[in-house]
C-alpha positions as CSV (number, residue, x, y, z in Angstrom):
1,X,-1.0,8.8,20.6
2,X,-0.8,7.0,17.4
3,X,-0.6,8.4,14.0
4,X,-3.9,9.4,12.0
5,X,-4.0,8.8,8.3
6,X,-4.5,11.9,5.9
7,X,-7.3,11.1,3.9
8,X,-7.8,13.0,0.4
9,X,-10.4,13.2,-1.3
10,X,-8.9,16.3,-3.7
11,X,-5.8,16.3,-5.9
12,X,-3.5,15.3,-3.2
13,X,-0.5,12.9,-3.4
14,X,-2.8,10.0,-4.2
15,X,-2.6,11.7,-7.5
16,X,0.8,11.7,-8.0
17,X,2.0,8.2,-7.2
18,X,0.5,4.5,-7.4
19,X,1.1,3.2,-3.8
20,X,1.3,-0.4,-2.4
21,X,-2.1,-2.0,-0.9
22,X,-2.7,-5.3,0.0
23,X,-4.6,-7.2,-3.2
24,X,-7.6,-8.2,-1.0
25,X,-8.2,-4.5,-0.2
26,X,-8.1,-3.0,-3.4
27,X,-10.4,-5.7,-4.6
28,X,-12.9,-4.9,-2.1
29,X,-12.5,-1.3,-2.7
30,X,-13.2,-1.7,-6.6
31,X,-16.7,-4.0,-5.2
32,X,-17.9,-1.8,-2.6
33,X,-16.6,1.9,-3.1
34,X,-14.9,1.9,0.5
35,X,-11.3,3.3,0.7
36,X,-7.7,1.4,1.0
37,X,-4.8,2.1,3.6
38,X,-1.6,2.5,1.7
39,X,1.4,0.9,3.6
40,X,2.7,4.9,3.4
41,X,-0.8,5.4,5.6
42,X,-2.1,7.4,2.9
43,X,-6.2,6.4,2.5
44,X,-8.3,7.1,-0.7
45,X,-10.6,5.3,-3.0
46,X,-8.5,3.9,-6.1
47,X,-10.0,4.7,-9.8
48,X,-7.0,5.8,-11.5
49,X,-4.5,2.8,-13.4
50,X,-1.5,2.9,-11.1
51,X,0.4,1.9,-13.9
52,X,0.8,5.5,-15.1
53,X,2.2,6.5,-12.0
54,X,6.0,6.2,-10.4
55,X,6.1,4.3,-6.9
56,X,5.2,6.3,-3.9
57,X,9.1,6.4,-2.3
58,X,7.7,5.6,1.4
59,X,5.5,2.6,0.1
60,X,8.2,1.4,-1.8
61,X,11.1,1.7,1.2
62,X,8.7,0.2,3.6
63,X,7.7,-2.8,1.6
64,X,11.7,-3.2,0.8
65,X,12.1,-3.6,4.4
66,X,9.8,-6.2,4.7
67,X,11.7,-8.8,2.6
68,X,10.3,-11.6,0.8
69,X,7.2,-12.5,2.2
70,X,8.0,-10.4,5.3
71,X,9.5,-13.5,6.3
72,X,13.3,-12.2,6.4
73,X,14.5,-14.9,9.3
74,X,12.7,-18.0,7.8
75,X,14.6,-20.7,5.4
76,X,12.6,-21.9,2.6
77,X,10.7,-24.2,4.4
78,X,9.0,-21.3,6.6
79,X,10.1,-22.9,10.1
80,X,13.8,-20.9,10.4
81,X,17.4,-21.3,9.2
């Protein structure tokens, strides 16, 4: 059974952190209404400037662990070491 996301639509966590969404999303989101997947799994609608929050901690160690580009093993060529 795989995890379901706890979507908010009160004054929830989403209102106490800025969280990590891929750009394309949140684009979308701001053109059409429809609500982002944080990489934390959280899902709301953005409309507040994320600028005036602190990270979420569980987006921020999870994108951390992705490394560069999510690309950890790859030289700087993309095809390895």
């Amino acid at each position: 059974m795989e995890p379901t996301p706890q979507v908010s639509h009160g004054d929830g966590d989403h209102e106490r952190y800025a969280h990590y969404v891929q750009k394309d999303k949140i684009m979308a989101s701001a053109l059409e209404g429809t609500p982002v997947v944080a990489l934390c799994g959280k899902v709301w609608v953005p409309g507040r400037d994320p600028k005036k929050y602190p990270v979420c901690p569980m987006c921020k160690e999870i994108y951390d662990s992705m490394g560069a580009g999510g690309d950890k093993d790859k030289g700087k060529d993309g095809k390895g070491k």
